[in-house]
N, C-alpha and C positions, 0 to 999 in steps of 0.2 A: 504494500500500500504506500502511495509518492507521495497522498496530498492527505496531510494532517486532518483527520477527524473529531469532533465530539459524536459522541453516542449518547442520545437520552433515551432512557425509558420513559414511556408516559403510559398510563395505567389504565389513557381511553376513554375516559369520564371528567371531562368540566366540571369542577367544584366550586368556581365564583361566578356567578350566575351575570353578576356587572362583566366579568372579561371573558367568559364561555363562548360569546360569538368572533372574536378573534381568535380565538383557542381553536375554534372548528378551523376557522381557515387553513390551519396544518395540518398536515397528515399528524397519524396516531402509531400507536405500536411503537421500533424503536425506530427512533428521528437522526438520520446522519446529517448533522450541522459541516461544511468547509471550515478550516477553520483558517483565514486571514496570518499566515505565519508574522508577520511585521507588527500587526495591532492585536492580535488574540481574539479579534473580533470575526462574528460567526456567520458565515454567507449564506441565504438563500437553502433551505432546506429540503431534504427527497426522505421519501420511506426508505429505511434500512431495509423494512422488513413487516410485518402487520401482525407481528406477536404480541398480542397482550393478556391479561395485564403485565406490561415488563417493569418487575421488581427489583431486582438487582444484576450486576455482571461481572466477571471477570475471563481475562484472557488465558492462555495458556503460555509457560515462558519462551515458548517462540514465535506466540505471537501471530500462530496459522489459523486459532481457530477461536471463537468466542463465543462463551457458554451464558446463558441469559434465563432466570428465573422467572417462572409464569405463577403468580399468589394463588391469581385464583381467588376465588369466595373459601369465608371460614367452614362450609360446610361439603369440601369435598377437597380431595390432595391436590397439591402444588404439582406443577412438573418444570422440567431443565430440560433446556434448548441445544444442541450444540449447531453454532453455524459458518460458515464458511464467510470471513470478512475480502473485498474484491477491492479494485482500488477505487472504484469510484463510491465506496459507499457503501455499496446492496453488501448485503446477508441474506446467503443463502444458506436455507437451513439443511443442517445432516440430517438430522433425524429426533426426534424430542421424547423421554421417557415420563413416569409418574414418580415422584418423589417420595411417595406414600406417607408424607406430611402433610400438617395444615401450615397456611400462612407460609409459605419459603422467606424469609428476609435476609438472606446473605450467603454467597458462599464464595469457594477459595477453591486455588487448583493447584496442587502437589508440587513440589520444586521437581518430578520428572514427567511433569504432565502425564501419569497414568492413571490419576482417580482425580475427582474433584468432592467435596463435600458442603454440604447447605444445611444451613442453621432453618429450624421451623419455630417462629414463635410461638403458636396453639396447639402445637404436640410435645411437647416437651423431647425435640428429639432432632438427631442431625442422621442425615443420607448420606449415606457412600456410593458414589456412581466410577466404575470404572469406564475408559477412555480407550476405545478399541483403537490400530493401528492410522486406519484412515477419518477419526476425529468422533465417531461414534459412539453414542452414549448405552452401555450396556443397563437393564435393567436395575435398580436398586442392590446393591450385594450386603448392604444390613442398614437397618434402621438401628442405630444408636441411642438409649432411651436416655433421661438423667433424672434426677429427684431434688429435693428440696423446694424451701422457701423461703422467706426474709421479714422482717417485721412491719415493712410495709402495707397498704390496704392492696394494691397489686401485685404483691408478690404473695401468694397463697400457693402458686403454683409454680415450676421452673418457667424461662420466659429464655429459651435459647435468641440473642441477635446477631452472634458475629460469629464467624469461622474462620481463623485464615492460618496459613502456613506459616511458620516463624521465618525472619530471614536469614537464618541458615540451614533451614528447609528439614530442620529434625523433628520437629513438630506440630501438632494443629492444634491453636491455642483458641480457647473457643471464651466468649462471653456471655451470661446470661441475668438476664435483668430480673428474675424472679428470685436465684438465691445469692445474687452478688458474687459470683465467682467467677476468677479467669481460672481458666484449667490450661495442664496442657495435656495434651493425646496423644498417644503411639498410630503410627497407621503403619499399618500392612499394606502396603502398597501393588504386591503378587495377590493377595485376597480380596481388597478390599475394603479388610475389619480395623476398624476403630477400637483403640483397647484402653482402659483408663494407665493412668501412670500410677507410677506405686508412691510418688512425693504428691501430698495432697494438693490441693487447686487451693491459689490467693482468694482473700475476700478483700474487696471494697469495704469503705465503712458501712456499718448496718444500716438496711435503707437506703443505700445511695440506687442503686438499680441500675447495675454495670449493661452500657448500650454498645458503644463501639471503643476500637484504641487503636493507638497508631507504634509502633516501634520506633527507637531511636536509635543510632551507632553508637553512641555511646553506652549504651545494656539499659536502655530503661524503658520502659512502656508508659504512654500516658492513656487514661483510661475515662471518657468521659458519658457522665451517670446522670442517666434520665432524670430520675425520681430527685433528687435534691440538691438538680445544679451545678455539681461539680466536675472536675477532674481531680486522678486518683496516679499520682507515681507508684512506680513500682520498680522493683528492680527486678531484672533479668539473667538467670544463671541459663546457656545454654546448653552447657556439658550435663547438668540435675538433670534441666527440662523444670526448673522452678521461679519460680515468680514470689515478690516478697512487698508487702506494703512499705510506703515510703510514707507518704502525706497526701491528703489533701486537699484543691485550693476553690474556692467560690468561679462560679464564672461569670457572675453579675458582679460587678463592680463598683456600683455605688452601696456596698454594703450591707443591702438590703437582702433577708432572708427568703427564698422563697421554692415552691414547691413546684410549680406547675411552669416554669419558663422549659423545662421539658427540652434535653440538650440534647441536639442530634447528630451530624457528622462531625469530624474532629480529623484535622489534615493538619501536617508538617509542612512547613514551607522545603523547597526543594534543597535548601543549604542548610537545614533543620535549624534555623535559629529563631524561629520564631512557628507556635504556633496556635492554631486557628479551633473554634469551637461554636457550632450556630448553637444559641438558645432560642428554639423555636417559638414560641408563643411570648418571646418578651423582642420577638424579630431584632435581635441583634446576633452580632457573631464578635465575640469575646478572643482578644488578640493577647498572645503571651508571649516573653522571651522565655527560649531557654536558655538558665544560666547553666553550669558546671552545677552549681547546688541544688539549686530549685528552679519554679517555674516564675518569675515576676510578671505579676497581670501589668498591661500596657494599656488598653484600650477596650471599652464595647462599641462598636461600631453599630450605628443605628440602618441597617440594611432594608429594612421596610417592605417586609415578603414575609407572607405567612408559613411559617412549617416550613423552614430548608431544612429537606430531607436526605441532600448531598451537597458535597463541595468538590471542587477541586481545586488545587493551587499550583499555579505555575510562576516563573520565574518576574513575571510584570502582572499578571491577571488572575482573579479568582472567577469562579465559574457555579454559582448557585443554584441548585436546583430547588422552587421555591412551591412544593403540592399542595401547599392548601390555597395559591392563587390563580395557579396555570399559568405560572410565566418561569422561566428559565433566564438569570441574571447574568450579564459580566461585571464585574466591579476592578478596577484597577487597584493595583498594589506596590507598594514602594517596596521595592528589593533592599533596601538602605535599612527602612525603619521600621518595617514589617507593615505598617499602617494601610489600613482598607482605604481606597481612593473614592472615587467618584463611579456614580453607575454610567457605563459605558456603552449599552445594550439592553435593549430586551428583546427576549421573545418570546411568544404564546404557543405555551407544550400543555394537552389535556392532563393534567397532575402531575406532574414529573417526579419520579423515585432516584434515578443514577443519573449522573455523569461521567463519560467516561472516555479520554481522549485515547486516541490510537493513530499508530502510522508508524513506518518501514524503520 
């Protein structure tokens, strides 16, 4: 692929009813944006593909093939896409399995691209899909269950959100917002099976309700918690396969305690010194440095989008994905000071879940 892509999911359903008829004007399913290499701004958009609802995605490490989750309604399984990315865009799909989960919200693909796995948050449970020679999704090879819960009003049950491979590819470190634990996982990658570790799984503080994290090269994880607003350091042993609480830090800024600003995506800037945290319903995205010690908060940035449910960050531009408005944001960024810029773009995607750039 020559010409730099965004990929959004949009899940196909307009939910502001004031910007729904701009929203129609685009296609639905998943949306291939050009993307302007010079301004990061994003040209004139085509159907990828007419999968929906498309919830989340990731690539495989070369990059030949991109696997995309279908939600689905809470009352029947999820399934995974595997599809063939072209240069101009299209996705063409391999062929699509059932997850035999409810809700898919995340999944990850093995540092030898031969299994992928997805987190389900209404079943308390992650899928194993192995990854035949020519990109092919074999049927489920085990549903991995978990238990627990948290002191929370929403954590009565597990609430798996996140799956993903570690980056040096020994294990699949999973998050779950129902009993506050990052784990990490064996996988069998000849089988397919997910096995627990024999070093017990980190917690978050109680109540916080571990959503997504991000890895750091320097051995730390930042972890950032639906339920009460935070981010959560941790330190990272890769040799154990253990994870260790550090601290931590508010992502509202002005001090103010609260429950429901409800934290969603959480990205590293590309040189990791700074990073990023949408708190959805208080529509900001809360900017940190990382120091060597800690995290010092810098900014909340008032972004003005309901529910960003993804970010991405690149070297000059962020990229928001914002579902509870049907619009999909660029915002400018200072590489110097980490600081969110100016909105640079919109565009109207029916609910957007991912963003996800790709190219050669």
């Amino acid at each position: 692929m020559s010409t730099p892509f965004l990929f959004v999911g949009s899940s196909g359903s307009a939910v502001n009813r004031e910007i729904a008829p701009a929203a129609r004007t685009y296609p639905d399913g998943i949306i291939a944006f050009a993307i302007d290499p010079a301004t990061g701004r994003l040209r004139e958009p085509g159907r990828a593909n007419a999968w929906l609802p498309a919830s989340y995605s990731a690539y495989d490490p070369k990059r030949r093939r991109l696997f995309v989750l279908n939600q689905t309604r809470k009352d029947r399984p999820s399934s995974v896409g595997s599809f063939i990315a072209g240069d101009d865009g299209k996705l063409t799909l391999i062929n699509e399995q059932s997850t035999d989960g409810i809700e898919a919200c995340h999944l990850t693909v093995d540092a030898s691209g031969s299994c992928i796995v997805s987190a389900h948050f209404s079943s308390a449970s992650y899928a194993v899909h192995k990854v035949g020679v020519e990109g092919a999704l074999q049927p489920p090879s085990q549903v991995y269950r978990v238990s627990g819960s948290g002191p929370h009003a929403r954590q009565n049950v597990p609430h798996p959100h996140m799956a993903q491979v570690s980056p040096d590819g020994r294990w699949i470190v999973t998050a779950d917002l129902g009993n506050d634990e990052i784990a990490c996982l064996s996988l069998n990658v000849e089988r397919g099976v997910l096995a627990p570790h024999q070093v017990p799984a980190a917690k978050v503080q109680p109540g916080g309700g571990a959503r997504h994290f991000v890895f750091h090269s320097s051995g730390r994880v930042f972890v950032c918690n639906e339920l009460d607003s935070s981010v959560t350091t941790m330190s990272y042993d890769a040799e154990r396969g253990s994870l260790a609480y550090v601290e931590h830090t508010s992502t509202l800024m002005d001090g103010r305690r609260s429950d429901d600003a409800a934290c969603g995506a959480i990205r590293l800037s590309p040189d990791e010194r700074f990073l990023y945290v949408a708190n959805r319903k208080r529509q900001t995205i809360a900017v940190f440095g990382v120091e060597t010690a800690r995290l010092r908060p810098l900014a909340e940035a008032d972004c003005r989008g309901i529910s960003a449910r993804d970010m991405f960050v690149t070297e000059s531009v962020i990229y928001v994905a914002f579902a509870g408005d049907d619009r999909c944001c660029v915002f400018a960024r200072d590489g110097r000071s980490g600081e969110v810029g100016a909105l640079l773009q919109t565009v109207f995607v029916p609910a957007p879940m991912f963003v996800l750039p790709i190219s050669s």
